[in-house]
MIVOGU-421750 format. One line per 10 residues: number of its first residue (from 1); their letters; for each residue y, x, z of C-alpha. Coordinates in pm, 1 decimal. Layout:
residues N
NUM> A> Y:X:Z ~ ...
This chain:
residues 296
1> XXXXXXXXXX> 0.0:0.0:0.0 ~ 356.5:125.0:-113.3 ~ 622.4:212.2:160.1 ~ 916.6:22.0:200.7 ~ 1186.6:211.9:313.5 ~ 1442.9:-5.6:511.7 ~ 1531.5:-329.2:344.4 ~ 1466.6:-400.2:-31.3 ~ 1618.6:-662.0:-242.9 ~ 1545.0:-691.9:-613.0
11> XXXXXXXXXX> 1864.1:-777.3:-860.8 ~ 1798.6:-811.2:-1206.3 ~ 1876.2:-576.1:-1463.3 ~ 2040.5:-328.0:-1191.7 ~ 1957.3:36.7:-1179.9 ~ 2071.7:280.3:-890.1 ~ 1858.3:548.1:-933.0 ~ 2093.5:818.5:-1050.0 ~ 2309.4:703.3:-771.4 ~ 2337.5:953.1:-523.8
21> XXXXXXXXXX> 2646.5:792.1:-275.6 ~ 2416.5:507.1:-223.5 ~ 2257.2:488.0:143.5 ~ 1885.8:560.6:196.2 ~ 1674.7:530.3:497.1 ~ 1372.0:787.1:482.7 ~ 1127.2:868.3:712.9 ~ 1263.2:1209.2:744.4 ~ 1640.2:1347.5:750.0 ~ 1581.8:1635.2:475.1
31> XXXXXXXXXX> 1413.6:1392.1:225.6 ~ 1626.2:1285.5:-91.3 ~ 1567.7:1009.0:-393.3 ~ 1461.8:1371.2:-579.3 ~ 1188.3:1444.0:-316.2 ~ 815.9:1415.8:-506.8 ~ 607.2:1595.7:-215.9 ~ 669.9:1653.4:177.0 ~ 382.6:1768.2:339.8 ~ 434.4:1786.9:768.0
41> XXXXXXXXXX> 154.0:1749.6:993.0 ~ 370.5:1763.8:1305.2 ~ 553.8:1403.3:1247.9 ~ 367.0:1085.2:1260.8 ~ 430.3:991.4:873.7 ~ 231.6:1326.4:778.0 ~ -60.0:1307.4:1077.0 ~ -373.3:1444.2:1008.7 ~ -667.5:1433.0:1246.8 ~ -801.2:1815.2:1407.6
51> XXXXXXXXXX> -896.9:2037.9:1099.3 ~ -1031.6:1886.2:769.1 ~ -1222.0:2011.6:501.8 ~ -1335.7:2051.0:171.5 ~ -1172.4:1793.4:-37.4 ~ -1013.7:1616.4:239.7 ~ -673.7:1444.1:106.8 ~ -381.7:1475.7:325.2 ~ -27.0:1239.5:314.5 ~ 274.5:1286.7:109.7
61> XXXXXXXXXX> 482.5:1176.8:301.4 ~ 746.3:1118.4:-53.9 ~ 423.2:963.5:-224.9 ~ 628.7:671.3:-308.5 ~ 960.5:884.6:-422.6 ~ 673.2:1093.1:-670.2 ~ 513.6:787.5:-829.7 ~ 913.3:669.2:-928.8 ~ 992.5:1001.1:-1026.4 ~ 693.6:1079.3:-1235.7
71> XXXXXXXXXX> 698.6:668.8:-1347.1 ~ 294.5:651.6:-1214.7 ~ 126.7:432.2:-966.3 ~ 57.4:588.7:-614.5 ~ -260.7:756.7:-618.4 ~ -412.9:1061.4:-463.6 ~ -322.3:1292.0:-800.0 ~ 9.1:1239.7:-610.7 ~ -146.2:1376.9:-274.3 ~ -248.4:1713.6:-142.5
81> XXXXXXXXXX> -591.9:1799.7:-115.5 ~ -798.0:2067.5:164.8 ~ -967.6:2362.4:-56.9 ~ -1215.0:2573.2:165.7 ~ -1521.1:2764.8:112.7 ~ -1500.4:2874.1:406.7 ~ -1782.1:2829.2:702.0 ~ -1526.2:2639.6:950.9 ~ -1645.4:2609.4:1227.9 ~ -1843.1:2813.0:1292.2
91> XXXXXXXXXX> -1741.5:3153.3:1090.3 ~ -1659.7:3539.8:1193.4 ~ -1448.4:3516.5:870.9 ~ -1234.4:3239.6:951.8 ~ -1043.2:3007.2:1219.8 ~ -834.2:2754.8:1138.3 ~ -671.4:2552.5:1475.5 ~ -397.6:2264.3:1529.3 ~ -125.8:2427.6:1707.8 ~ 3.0:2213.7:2037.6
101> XXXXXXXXXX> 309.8:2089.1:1809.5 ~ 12.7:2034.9:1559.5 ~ 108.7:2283.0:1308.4 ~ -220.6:2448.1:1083.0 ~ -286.5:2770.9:1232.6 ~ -490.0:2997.8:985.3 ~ -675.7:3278.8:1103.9 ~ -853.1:3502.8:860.0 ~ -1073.1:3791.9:1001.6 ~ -924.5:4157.7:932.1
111> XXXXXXXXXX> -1243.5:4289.2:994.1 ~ -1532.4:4044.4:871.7 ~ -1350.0:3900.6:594.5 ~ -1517.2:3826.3:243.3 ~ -1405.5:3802.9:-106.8 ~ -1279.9:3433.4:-196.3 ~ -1300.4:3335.4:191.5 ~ -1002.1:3063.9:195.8 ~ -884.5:2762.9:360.9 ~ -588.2:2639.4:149.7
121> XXXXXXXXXX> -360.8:2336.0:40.7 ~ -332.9:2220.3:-290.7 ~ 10.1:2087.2:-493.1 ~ -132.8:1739.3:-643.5 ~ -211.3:1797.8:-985.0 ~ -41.7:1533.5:-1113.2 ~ 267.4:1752.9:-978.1 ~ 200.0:2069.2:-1063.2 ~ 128.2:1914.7:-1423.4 ~ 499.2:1756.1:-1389.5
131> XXXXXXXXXX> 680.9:2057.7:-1329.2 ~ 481.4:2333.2:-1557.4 ~ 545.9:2043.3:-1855.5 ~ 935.4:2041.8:-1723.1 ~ 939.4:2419.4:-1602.3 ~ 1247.9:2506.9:-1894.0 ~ 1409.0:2153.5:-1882.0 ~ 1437.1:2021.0:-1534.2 ~ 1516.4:2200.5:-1200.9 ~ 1299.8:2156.0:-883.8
141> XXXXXXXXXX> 1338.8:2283.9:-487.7 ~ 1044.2:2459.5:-306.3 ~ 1021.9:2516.4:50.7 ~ 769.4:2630.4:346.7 ~ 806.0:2637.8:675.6 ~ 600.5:2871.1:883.3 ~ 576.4:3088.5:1211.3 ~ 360.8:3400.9:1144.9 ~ 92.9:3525.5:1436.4 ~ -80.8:3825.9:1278.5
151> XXXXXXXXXX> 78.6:4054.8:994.4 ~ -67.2:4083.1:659.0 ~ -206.9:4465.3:608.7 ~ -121.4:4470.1:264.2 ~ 206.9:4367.6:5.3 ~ -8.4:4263.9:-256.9 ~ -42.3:3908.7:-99.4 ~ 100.3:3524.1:-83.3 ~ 145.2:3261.2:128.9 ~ 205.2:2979.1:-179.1
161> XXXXXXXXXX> 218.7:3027.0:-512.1 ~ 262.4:2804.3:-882.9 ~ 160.5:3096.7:-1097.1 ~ -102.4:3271.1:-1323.8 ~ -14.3:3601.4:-1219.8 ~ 256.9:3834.8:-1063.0 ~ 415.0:3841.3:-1415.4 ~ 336.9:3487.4:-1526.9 ~ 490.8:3211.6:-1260.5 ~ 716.4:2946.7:-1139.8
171> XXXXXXXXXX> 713.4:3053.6:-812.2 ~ 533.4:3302.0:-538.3 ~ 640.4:3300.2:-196.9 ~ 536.7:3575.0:10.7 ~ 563.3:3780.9:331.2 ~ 859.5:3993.6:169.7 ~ 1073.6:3689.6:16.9 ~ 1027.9:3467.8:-286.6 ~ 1025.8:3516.0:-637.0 ~ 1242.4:3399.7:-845.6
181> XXXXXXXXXX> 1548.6:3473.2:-603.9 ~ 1824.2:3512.3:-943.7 ~ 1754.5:3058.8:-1061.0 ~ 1955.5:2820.6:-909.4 ~ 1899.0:3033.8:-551.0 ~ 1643.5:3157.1:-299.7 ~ 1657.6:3196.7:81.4 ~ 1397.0:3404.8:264.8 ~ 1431.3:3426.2:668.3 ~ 1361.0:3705.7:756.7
191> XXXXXXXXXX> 1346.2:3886.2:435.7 ~ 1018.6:4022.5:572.3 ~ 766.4:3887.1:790.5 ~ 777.3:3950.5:1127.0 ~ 510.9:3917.4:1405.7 ~ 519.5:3602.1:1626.3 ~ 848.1:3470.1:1408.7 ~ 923.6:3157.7:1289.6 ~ 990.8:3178.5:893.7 ~ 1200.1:2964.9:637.2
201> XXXXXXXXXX> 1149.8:3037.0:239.7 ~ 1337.5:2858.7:-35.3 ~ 1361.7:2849.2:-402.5 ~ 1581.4:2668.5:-655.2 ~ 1404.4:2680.7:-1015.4 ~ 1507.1:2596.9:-1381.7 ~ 1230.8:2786.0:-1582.9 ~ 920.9:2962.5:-1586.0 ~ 904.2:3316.9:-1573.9 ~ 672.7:3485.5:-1814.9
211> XXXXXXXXXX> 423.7:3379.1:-2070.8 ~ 259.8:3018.5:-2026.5 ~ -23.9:3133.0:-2264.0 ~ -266.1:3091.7:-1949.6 ~ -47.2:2797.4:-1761.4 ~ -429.9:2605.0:-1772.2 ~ -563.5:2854.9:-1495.9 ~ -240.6:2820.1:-1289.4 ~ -275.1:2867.3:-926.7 ~ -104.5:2579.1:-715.5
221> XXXXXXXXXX> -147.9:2593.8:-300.7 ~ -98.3:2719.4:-17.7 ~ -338.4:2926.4:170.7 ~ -475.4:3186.6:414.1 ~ -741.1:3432.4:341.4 ~ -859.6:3582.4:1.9 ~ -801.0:3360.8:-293.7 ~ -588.7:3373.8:-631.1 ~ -455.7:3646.4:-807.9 ~ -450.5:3907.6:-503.4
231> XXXXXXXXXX> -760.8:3817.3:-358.1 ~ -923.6:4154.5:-390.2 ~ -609.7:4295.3:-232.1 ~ -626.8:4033.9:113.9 ~ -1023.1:4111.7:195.5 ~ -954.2:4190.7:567.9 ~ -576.7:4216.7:524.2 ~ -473.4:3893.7:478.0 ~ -201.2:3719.2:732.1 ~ -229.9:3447.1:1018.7
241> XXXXXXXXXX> 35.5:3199.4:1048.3 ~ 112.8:2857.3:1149.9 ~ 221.2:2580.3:882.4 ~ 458.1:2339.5:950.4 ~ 603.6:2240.6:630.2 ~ 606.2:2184.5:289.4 ~ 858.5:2022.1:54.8 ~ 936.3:2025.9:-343.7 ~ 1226.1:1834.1:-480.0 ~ 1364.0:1722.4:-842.4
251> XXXXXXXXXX> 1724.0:1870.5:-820.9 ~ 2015.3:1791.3:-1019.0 ~ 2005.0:1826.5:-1407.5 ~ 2112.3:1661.8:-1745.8 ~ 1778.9:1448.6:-1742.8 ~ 1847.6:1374.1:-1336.1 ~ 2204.5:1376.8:-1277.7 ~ 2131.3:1200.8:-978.4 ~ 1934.1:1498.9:-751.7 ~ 2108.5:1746.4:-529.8
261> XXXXXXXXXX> 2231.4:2095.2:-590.0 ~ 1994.6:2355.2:-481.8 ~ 2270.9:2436.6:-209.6 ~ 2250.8:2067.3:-96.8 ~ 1875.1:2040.9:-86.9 ~ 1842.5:2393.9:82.1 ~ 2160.3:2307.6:300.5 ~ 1959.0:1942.3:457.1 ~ 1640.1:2173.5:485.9 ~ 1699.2:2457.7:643.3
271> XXXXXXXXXX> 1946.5:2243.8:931.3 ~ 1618.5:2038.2:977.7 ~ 1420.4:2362.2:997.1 ~ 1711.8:2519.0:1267.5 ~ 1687.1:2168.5:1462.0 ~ 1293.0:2157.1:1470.2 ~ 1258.1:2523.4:1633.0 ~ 1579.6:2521.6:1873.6 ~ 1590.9:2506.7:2235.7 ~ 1425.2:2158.2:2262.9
281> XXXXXXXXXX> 1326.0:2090.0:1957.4 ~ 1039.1:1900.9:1846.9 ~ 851.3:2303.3:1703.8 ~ 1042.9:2513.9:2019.2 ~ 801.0:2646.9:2203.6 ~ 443.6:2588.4:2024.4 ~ 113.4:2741.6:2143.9 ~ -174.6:2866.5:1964.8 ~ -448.6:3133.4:1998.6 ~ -414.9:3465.5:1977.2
291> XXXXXX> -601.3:3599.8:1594.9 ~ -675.4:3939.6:1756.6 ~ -821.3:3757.2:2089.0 ~ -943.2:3473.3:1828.3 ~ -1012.6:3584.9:1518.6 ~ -1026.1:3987.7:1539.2
């Protein structure tokens, strides 16, 4: 069943979609008309239960936003789905936890890890299809929020990614910033990763960067452990962190005059992302194990 955000009234013939003074009432302060995926399991619109797996589909909580934006009915191609081959629980490779503020805590092993050992989230296809097929004439927002709790022991590694390879992509985001950072704008804090740190990385994007020769093999999630284009790299080097958030919006362009600025979209997030983790915030103070204690 569709959403109904606040009231709704039906006049004939009228179309406010490209209207961006009108009021909106969302179930979350950062979201816009643009927004086609928000993924947040620490707010009751995005709950999941403990840790799911293989082919589990989680909410979007902007499933109804994507379905008007992409002009589809609501289905689960609009949804993220759990990707794991890994043995959870259960495994010496890897631990994945709910944090107390119910964040996904990943925990790869640095010393028992295995080729291809991931746990990982997955863009909906029917989104990732979207924006590859609108890469060079539309303009979209990316965003992840995340607190890391064991380094990565290499540079040759990702958090998220939309992209073949390191030369071929939309977008990587990473422990040392985000590529693109020279589109419509980029904000990585702290530039680099640091050990029990919250994290905030942003990306405003109007192309794709390379060759699309291979676009069909694209990688499109989130994830911890060994998987994608670096995954021989992240065998027993790959990072722990907690996720908290992810979010992609349509911004402002000729075909969508009515979406936000990258400024504006990265502007609403990142004050959401500041409120969540201050001094009594609904992320201050979290609690989760320790990977070396947990996870070694």
């Amino acid at each position: 069943m569709a959403t109904t955000y606040g009231l709704s009234y039906v006049i004939p013939g009228a179309d406010f979609s490209n209207n961006p003074n009108l009021p909106y009432d969302f179930p979350d302060e950062a979201m816009s008309p643009g927004t086609i995926l928000l993924i947040d399991p620490t707010i009751p619109s995005g709950a999941i239960q403990g840790v799911l797996l293989n082919n589990a589909v989680i909410p979007n909580i902007a499933v109804d936003l994507a379905a008007t934006r992409l002009g589809v009915a609501i289905s689960d191609s609009l949804r993220p789905v759990i990707k794991t081959n890994a043995s959870i629980p259960g495994s010496n490779k890897m631990l994945v936890e709910r944090s107390a503020k119910q964040g996904i805590h990943g925990m790869p092993s640095q010393v028992n890890d295995a080729a291809n050992n991931y746990y990982r989230i997955e863009i909906p296809t029917a989104l990732r299809d979207y924006m590859i097929a609108n890469s060079d004439t539309r303009k979209f927002y990316m965003s992840m929020w995340y607190y890391v709790t064991r380094a990565a022991k290499t540079a040759t590694t990702a958090y998220l990614g939309l992209n073949v390879n390191t030369n071929d992509y939309l977008t990587i985001m990473r422990p040392t910033g985000v590529i693109p950072n020279n589109q419509e704008g980029a904000k990585a804090e702290p530039a680099s990763d640091t050990v029990n740190h919250k994290a905030f990385r942003s990306v405003g994007l109007n192309k794709w960067t390379g060759s699309k020769a291979n676009v069909g093999v694209a990688y499109y999630a989130l994830k911890w452990g060994s998987n994608g284009p670096w995954s021989s790299f992240e065998v027993n080097n790959a990072a722990s962190f907690v996720f908290y958030r992810m979010t992609i919006e349509e911004l402002k362009s000729d075909l969508y005059p009515g979406g936000r600025t990258y400024a504006e979209a990265e502007a609403a997030d990142y004050a959401a992302y500041t409120a969540a983790f201050a001094a009594g915030g609904r992320l201050a103070g979290d609690t989760f194990a320790d990977p070396a204690v947990a996870m070694p």
